[in-house]
C-alpha positions as CSV (number, residue, x, y, z in Angstrom):
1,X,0.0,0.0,0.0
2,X,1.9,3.2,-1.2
3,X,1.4,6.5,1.1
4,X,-0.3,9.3,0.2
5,X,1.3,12.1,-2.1
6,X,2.3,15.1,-0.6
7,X,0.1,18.0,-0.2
8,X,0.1,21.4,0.4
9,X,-3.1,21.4,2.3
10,X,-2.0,18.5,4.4
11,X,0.9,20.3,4.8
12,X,-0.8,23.7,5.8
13,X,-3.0,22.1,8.7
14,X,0.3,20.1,9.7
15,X,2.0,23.0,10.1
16,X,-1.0,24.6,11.8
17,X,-0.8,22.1,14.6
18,X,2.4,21.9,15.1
19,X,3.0,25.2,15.7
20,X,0.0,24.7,18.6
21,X,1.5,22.3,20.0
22,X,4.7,23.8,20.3
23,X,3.2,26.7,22.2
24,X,2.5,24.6,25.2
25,X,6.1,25.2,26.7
26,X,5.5,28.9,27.4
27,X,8.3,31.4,26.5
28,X,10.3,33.3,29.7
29,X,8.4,36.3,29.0
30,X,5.2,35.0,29.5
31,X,6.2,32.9,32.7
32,X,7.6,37.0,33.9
33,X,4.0,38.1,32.6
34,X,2.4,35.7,34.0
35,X,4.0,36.3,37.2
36,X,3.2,40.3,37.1
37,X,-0.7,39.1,36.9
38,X,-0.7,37.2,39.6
39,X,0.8,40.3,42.0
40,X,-1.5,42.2,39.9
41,X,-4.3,40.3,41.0
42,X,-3.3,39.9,44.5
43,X,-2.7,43.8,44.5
44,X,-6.3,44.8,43.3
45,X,-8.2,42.5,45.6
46,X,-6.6,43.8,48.5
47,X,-7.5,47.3,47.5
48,X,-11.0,46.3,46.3
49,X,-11.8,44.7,49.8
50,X,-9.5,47.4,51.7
51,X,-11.1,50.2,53.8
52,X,-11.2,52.6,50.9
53,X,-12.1,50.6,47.4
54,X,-13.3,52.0,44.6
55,X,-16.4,53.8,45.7
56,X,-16.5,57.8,46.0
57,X,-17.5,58.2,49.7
58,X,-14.6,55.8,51.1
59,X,-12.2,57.9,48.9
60,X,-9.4,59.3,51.3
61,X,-8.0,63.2,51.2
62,X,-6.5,66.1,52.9
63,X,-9.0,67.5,54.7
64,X,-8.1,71.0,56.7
65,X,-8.2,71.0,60.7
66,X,-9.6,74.0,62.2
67,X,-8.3,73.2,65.7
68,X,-4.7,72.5,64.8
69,X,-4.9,74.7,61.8
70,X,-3.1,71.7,60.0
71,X,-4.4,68.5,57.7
72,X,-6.0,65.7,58.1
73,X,-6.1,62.7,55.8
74,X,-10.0,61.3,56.0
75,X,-12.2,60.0,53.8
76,X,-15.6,61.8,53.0
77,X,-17.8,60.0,54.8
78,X,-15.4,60.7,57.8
79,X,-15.4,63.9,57.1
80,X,-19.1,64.6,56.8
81,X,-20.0,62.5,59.8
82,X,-17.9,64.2,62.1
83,X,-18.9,67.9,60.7
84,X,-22.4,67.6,60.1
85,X,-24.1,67.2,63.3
86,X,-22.7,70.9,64.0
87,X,-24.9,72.5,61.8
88,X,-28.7,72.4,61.4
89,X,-31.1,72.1,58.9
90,X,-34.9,72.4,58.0
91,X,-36.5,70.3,55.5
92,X,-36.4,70.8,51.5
93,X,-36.9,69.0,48.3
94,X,-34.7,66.0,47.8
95,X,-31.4,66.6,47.4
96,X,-31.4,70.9,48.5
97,X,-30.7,71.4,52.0
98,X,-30.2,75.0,54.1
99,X,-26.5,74.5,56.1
100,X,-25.1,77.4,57.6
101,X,-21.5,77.9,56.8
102,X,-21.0,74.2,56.1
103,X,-18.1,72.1,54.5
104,X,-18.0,71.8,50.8
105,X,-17.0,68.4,51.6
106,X,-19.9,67.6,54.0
107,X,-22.6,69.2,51.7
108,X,-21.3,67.3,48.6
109,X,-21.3,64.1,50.7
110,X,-24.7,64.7,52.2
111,X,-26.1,65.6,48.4
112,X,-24.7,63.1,47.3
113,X,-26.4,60.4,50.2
114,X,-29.9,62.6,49.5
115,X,-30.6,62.9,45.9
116,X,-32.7,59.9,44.3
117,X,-29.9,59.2,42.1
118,X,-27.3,58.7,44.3
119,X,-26.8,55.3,44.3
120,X,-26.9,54.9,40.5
121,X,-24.2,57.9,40.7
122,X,-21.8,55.6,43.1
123,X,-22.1,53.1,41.4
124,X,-21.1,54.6,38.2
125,X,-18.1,56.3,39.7
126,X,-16.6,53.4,41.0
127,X,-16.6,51.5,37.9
128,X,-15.1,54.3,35.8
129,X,-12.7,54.3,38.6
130,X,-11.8,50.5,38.7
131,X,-11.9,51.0,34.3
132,X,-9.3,53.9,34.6
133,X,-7.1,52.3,36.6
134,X,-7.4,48.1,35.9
135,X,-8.7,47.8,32.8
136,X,-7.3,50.9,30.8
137,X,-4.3,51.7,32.9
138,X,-3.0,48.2,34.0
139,X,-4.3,45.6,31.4
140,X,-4.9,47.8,28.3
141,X,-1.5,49.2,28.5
142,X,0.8,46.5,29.7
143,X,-0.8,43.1,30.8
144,X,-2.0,42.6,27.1
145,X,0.6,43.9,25.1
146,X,2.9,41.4,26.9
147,X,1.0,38.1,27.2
148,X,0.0,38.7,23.2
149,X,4.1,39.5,22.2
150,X,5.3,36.9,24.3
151,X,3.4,34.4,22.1
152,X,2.8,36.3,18.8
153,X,6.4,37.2,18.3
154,X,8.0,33.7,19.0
155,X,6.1,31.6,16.4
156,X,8.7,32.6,13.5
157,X,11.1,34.7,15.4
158,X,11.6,31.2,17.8
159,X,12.2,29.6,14.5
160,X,15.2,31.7,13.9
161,X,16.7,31.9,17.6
162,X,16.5,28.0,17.5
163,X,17.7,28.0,13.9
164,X,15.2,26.0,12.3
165,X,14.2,28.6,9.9
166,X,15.7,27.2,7.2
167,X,13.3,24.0,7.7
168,X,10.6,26.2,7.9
169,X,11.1,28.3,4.8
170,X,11.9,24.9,2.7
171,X,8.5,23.2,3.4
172,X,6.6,21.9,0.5
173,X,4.4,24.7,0.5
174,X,4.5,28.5,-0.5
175,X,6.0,30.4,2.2
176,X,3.6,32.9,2.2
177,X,1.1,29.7,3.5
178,X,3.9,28.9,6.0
179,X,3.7,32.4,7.6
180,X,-0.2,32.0,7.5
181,X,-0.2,28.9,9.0
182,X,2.3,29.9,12.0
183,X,-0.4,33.0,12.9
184,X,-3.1,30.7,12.8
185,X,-1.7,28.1,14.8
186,X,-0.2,30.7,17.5
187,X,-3.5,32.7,17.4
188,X,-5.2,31.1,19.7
189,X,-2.6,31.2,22.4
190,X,-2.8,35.0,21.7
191,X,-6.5,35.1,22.7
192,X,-6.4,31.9,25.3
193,X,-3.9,34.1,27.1
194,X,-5.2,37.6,27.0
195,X,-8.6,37.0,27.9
196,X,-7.3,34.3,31.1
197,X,-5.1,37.9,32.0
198,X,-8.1,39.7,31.8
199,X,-10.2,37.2,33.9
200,X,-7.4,37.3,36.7
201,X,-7.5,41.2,36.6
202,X,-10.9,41.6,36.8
203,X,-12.1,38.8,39.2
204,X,-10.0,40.0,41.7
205,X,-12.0,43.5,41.5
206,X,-15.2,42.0,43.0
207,X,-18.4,42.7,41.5
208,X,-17.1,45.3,39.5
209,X,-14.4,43.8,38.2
210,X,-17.5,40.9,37.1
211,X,-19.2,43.9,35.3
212,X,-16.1,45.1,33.6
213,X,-15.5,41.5,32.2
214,X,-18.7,41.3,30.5
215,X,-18.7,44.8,29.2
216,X,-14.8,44.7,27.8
217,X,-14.1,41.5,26.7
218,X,-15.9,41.9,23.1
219,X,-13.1,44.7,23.1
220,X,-10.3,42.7,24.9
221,X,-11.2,39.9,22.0
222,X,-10.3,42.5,19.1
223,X,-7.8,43.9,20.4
224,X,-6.2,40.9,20.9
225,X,-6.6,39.6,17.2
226,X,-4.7,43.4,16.0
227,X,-2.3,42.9,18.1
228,X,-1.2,39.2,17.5
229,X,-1.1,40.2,13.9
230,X,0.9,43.1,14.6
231,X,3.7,41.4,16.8
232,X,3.5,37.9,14.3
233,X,4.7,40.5,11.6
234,X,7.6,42.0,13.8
235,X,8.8,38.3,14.6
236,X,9.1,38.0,10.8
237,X,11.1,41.2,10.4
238,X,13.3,41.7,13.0
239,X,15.7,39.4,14.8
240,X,15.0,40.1,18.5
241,X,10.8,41.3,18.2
242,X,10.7,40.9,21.8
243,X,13.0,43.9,22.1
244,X,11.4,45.9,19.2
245,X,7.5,45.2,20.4
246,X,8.7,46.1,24.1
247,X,9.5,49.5,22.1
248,X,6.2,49.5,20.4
249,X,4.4,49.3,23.6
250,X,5.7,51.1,26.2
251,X,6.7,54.0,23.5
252,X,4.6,54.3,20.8
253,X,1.0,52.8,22.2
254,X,1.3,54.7,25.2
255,X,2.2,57.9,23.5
256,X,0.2,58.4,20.4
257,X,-2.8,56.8,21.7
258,X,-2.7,59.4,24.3
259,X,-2.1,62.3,22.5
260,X,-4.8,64.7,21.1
261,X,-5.9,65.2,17.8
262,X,-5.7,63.0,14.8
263,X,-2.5,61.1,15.1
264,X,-3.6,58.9,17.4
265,X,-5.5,56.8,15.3
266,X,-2.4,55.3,14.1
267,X,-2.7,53.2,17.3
268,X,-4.3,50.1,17.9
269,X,-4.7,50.8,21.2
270,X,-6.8,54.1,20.1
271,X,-9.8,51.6,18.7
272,X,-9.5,49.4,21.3
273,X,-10.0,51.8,24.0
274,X,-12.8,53.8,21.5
275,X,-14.5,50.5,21.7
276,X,-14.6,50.2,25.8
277,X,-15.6,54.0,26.0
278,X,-18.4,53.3,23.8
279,X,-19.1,49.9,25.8
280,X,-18.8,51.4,29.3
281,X,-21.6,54.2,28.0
282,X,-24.3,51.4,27.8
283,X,-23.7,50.5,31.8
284,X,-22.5,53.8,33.4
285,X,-23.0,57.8,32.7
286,X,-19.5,59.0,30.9
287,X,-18.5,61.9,31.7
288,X,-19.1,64.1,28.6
289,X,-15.7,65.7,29.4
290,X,-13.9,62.9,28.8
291,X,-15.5,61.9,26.0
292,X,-14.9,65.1,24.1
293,X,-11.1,64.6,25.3
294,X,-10.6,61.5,23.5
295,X,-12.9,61.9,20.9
296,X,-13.6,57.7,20.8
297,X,-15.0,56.5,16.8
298,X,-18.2,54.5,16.8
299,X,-17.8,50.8,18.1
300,X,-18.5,49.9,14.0
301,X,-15.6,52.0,13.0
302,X,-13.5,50.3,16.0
303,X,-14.2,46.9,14.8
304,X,-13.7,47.4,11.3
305,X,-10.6,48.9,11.7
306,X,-9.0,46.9,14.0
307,X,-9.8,44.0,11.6
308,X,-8.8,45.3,8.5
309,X,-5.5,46.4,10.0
310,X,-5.2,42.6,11.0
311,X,-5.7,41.4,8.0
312,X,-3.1,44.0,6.0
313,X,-1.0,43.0,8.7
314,X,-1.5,39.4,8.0
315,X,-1.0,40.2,4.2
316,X,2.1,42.3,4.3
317,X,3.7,39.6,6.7
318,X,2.8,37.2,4.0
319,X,4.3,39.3,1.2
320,X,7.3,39.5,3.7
321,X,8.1,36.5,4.1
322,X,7.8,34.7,0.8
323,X,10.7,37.2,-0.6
324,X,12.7,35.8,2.4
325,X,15.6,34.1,1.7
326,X,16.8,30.9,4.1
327,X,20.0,32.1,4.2
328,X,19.2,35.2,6.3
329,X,18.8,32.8,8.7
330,X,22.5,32.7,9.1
């Protein structure tokens, strides 16, 4: 009985899974990632459950001492607690009270406690707070970005650190198949990764960090896909990504997605945070402020964008690599 010819489809989907496979031994820099979660995640749920949290009325400042003439550090709840009972009022509408020579930080407290709303308007804070700061500050910008390099860049650029390129660019197949192949077999490390990051990160916020979850991870899921497309193509190019992506990241992403005006749409990072704005809108009240700061595109903009850039991405890496010759391997 005589084997079965070669093919290049065969070949494809064997090339597919091995490149899976491969990615069970995780690379260092995930192991270090993977490591900066977990104090991540230790870090957040001790603040989450802490005395202060998240929420506006736990929220500690300097508050000034009229008997020593100095400062004391309180929270507002403190703060309107202890000044309050000094000063009288007479009944009013919801919300509008009479206090004579009273506290700005007692009366905002106490308006806040008063008005219908109130609740709804805590609420809301402290999830825009725990967004700022966990999703947007710490995942956004540096959990992600990490786990998807550490992956993404290693599935050609680990081919020519362990000098197998050669192999890989003499397979019975065009190489421009190869390359597609290696993305789709390291793809879904990218996403298995990010979104098991973004779990940690989130369940250890609490029930906020539950809400966030559901509300982000549509975003978290794109993002992921532009980036792993992104950082597959600078593994094809360059012979240390890791170094050039660490670059990317902590440079340009956090730069030019930051900065006003029009040039940072060149960012991923830009549509995937355009996309959470527009997410977190549907659960909380935005500020308008902020809003008119970043100027976010529509969540269908986001989303076309983000894939068409992976897909060029995909394409150029493609073109890339099939005019690569094995011996720049050497």
């Amino acid at each position: 009985m005589t084997s079965p010819a070669p093919s290049a489809v065969r070949a494809f989907f064997a090339l597919v899974r091995l490149t899976f496979l491969r990615h069970w031994r995780i690379r260092t820099l995930a192991w270090v990632t993977f490591g900066l979660v977990f104090l991540t995640a230790t870090a957040i749920a001790v603040y989450t459950h802490g005395p202060v949290g998240w929420r506006l009325e736990n929220r500690p400042g300097w508050i000034a001492d009229i008997k020593t003439d100095g400062a004391v550090r309180m929270t507002h709840r403190q703060y309107a607690e202890e000044r309050l009972p000094l000063y009288a009022f007479f009944p009013g509408p919801p919300g509008q009270l009479a206090i004579k020579l009273a506290p700005i930080a007692a009366v905002q407290f106490l308006l806040v406690s008063e008005h219908p709303e109130a609740e709804k308007f805590r609420d809301d804070y402290a999830f825009l707070r725990f967004s700022r700061w966990v999703v947007f500050g710490l995942f956004l910008g540096f959990v992600m970005p990490l786990f998807v390099l550490a992956y993404a860049s290693g599935a050609i650029g680990g081919e020519r650190e362990s000098r197998t390129l050669i192999w890989l660019a003499t397979r019975p197949m065009p190489r421009g198949a190869v390359y597609l192949a290696k993305f789709l077999g390291v793809l879904p490390w990218c996403v298995a990764v990010s979104v098991a990051g973004f779990a940690a990160v989130c369940l250890a916020g609490g029930e906020l960090g539950r809400l966030a979850f559901e509300v982000y991870l549509p975003a978290v899921f794109a993002g992921t896909i532009g980036l792993s497309a992104l950082f597959h193509l600078m593994g094809a190019i360059f012979r240390r990504p890791a170094v050039v992506g660490l670059v990317y990241v902590f440079f340009f992403e956090t730069l030019v997605a930051n900065l006003p005006g029009s040039l940072k749409r060149l960012s991923l990072n830009y549509y995937v945070r355009s996309m959470m704005y527009n997410e977190a809108s549907t659960v909380a009240v935005v500020p308008e402020d902020q809003l008119e700061v970043y100027d976010p595109v529509t969540p269908t903009t986001a989303w076309v964008v983000l894939l068409a850039a992976s897909i060029v991405l995909t394409l150029v890496g493609m073109w890339w690599f099939a005019k690569l010759e094995p011996k720049d391997d050497v």
